[in-house]
N, C-alpha and C positions, 0 to 999 in steps of 0.2 A: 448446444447441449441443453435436457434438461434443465429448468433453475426450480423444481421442486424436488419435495421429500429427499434431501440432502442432508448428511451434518455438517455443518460450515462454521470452521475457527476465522476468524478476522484477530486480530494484532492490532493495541491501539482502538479498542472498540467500544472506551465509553464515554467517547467524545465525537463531536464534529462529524468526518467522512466515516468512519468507524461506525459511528452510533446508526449516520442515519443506512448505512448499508445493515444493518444489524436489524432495525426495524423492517424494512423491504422484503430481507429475506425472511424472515420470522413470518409476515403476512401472506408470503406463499405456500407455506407449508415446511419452513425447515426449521430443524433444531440449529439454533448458534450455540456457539462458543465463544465469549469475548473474553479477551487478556485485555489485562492494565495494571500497572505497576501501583496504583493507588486506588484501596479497597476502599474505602470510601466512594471514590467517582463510581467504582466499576458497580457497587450496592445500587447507588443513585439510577446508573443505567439498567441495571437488571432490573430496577422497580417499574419501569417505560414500558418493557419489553414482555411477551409470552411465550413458551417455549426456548428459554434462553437457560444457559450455564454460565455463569461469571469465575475466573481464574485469577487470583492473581498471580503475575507472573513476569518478571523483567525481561522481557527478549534479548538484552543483550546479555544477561551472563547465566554462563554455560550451567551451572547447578541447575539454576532454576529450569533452565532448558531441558536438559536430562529428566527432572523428575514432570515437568510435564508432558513430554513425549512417552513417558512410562504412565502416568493416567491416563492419556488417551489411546492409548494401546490397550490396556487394560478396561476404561471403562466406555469408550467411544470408536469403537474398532470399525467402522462405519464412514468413520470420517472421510468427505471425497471431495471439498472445496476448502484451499487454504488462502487465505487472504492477505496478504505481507501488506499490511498499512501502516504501525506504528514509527514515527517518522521525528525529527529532530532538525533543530534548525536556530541557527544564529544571524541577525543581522547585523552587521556592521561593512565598517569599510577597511581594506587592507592599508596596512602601513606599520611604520614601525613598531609598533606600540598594539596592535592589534590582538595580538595573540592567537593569531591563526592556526597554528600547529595546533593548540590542544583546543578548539572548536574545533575546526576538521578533523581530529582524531574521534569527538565524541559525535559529531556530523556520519563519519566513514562509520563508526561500531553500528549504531543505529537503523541506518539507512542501508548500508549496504550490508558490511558481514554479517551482523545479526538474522537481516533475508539468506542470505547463505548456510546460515549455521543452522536455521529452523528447518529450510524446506530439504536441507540434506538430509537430516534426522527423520524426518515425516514420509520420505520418499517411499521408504517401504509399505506404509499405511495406506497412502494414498494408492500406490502402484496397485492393491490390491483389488483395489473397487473397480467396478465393469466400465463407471466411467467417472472422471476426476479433472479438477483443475486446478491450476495455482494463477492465483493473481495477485500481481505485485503492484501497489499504487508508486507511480512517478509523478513528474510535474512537467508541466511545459518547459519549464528549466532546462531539462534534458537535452533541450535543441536551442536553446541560445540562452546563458547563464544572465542572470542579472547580478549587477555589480554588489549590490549589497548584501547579496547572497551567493558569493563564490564559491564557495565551500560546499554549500547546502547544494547548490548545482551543479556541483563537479562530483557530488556522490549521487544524484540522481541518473549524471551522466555513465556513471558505470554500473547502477539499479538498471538501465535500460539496456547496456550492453550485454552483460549477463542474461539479462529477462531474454533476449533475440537465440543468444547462445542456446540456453536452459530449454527453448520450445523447439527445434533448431532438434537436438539429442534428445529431447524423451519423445519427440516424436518420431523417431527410428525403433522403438521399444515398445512403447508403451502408451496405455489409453489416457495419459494423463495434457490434460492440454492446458499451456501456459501463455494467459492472457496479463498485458499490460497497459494500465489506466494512467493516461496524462490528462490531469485538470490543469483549469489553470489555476488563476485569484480565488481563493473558494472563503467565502462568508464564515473562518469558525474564529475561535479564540486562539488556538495557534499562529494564526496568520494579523488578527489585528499591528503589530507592531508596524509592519507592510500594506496599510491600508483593506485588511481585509474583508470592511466594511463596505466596501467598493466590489467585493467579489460574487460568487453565484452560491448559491442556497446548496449544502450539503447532498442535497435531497438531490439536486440533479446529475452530480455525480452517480450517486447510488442507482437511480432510473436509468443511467446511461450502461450503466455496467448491467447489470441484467439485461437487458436490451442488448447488449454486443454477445454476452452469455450466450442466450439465445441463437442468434445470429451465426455465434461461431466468428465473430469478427474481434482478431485476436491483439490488435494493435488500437485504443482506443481516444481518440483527440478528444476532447470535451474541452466547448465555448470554443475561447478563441485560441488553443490549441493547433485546432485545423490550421489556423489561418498563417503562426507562427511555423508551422510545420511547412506548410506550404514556401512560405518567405524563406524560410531555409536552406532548401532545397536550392532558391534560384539566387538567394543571396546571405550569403550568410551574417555577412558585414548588417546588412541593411535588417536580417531577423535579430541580432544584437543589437541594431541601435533602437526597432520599436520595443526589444523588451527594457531598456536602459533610458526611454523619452520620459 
């Protein structure tokens, strides 16, 4: 597809994978839209960027939801690329004492239902446009969870199933095509806990996604994604134990 003159909302956009996809597409020619729960970060980001809309706005709860799906109808009727990024994530390790249940409750709202609850609401908007996409950011997680992120990988793992579903049925209807981005270790402040100093520059995610845009290439591996992907396929055991080495 096109990746110019678009309006394009991203989720989680004034930080990290968010920002720098925020800047990429701005430099081709689109108007963004970034959300973030915290107006301060999201100022900081809109002062980076040109041709940019800053929102604040919580994705997971349903008010704020509502009345932004009613701005943008209202003042962005246009809108034809949505970006489901904004993401959550605890590390730890299971056991008794861990308190799994309510991280994975606030892991699942985040990651997963809040993707559900946005792009339900936006379908009509998007469906309108001659041509549209949804992109949901996953993780390499997806296909072999690491231990100290169980949770965060086990709602990844059903961001991905959905995402297969979702392109799967609006591609019997409609011109809306639904693309899904797995990174892997990526360099932000999110991820430092997990060594994410050790990961790849935001930047290349965002290059890789325009790039498959482009392309029409609707499943996207980034780094060593492929590779995990690959190992999967032939072992599953053996792609859990390189992401758990």
């Amino acid at each position: 597809m096109n990746t110019t003159q678009h309006t394009v909302l991203i989720t989680g956009g004034s930080a990290g994978i968010g920002l720098e996809m925020a800047k990429q597409f701005t430099e081709k020619g689109n108007h963004v839209i970034i959300l973030g729960r915290n107006a301060e970060r999201l100022e900081q980001a809109a002062q980076q960027l040109t041709n940019v809309t800053a929102i604040q706005c919580d994705v997971t709860d349903e008010d704020d939801v509502k009345k932004l799906v009613a701005r943008l109808t209202a003042e962005f009727p246009t809108l034809s690329i949505l970006i489901n990024n904004a993401g959550k994530a605890y590390v730890y390790k299971q056991g008794l004492e861990a308190g799994a249940f309510a991280k994975a409750a606030d892991e699942m709202l985040t990651n997963y239902l809040a993707v559900i609850g946005l792009t339900e609401q936006l379908l009509p908007l998007l469906g309108a446009q001659p041509s549209a996409a949804i992109v949901n950011v996953s993780s390499i997680v997806a296909f072999a969870p690491g231990h100290v992120l169980s949770t965060y990988s086990a709602s990844k793992a059903a961001l991905h199933s959905y995402t297969q579903s979702l392109r799967f049925t609006l591609a019997q209807s409609t011109a809306i095509r639904v693309f899904e981005i797995m990174p892997p270790l990526v360099n932000t402040d999110f991820s430092q806990e997990i060594g994410g100093s050790n990961g790849i520059h935001p930047s290349v995610v965002a290059t890789e996604l325009l790039d498959a845009l482009e392309a029409d290439i609707y499943e996207i591996h980034v780094g060593d994604t492929a590779q995990i992907y690959q190992l999967s396929l032939s072992s599953p055991a053996a792609a859990f134990a390189a992401m758990n080495s």
